[in-house]
N, C-alpha and C positions, 0 to 999 in steps of 0.2 A: 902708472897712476895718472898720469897726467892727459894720457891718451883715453883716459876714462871719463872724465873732465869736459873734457873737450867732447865725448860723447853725447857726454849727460847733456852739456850744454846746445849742439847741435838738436838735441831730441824738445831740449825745449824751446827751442827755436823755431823749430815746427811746428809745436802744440800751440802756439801762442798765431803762429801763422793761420795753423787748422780754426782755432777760435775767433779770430776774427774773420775767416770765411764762411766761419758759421753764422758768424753775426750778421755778414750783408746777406748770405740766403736769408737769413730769418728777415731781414728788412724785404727783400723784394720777396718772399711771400705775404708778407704784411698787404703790401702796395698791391698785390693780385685778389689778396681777400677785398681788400677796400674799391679796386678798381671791377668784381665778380658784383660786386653788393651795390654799384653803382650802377650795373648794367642791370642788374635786376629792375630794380626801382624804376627804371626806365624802360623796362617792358613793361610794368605791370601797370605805368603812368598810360604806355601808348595800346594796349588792352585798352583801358580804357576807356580814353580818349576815342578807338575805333568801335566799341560798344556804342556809345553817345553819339556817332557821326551816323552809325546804323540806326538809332532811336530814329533823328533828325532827317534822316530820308526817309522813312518809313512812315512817320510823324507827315514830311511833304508830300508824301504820294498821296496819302488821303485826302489831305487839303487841295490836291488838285484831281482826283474824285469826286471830291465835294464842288468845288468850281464846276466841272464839267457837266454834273449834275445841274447844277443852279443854271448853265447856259442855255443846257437840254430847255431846262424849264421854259426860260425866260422865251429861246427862240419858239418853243409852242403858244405862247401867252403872245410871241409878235403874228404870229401866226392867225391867231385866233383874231386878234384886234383887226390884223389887216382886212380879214373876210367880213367882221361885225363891219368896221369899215366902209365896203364896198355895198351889204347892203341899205348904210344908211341914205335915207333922201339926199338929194344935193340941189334941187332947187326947188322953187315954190309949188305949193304944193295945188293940185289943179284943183281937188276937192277935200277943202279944209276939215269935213268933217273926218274921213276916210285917213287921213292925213295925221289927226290926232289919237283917232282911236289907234292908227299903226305905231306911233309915237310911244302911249300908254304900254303897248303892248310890247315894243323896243327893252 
């Protein structure tokens, strides 16, 4: 009987072993759900963080389209001044009348 005892007690010995092995699995799957759920969140931060970097180039490219255009412009418009430029009068003029009327007509 006593060797039965001693059974019994051996078995629960175990079970109490077994239950608290259950209990740290159950903790460090806890800490894996918690640490899966953190790593989510932080893809889903840096999605879209890299959506918005792609906006913000996309967004600069035009903007220096748009520049580039404006420079187009501008170097045609020095363009244009430099010729109007060249052919305005630059010194007195021999005949005043001839002079004016190219003036008016400037």
């Amino acid at each position: 009987m006593e060797e039965i005892s001693q059974k019994i007690q051996a078995i629960q010995v175990s079970t109490q072993a077994a239950v608290g092995a259950i209990g740290e699995i159950s903790k460090v799957i806890n800490q894996i759900n918690t640490i899966s759920n953190t790593i989510a969140v932080a893809v889903e931060e840096q999605s879209a963080t890299t959506n918005e970097i792609s906006r913000n180039v996309a967004e600069a490219a035009r903007g220096v389209d748009e520049i580039t255009q404006n420079v187009t412009g501008v170097a045609g418009v020095g363009g244009r001044t430099s010729s109007g430029a060249s052919d305005t009068p630059t010194g007195p003029p021999k005949n005043w009348r001839t002079w004016r009327l190219n003036y008016r007509a400037w």
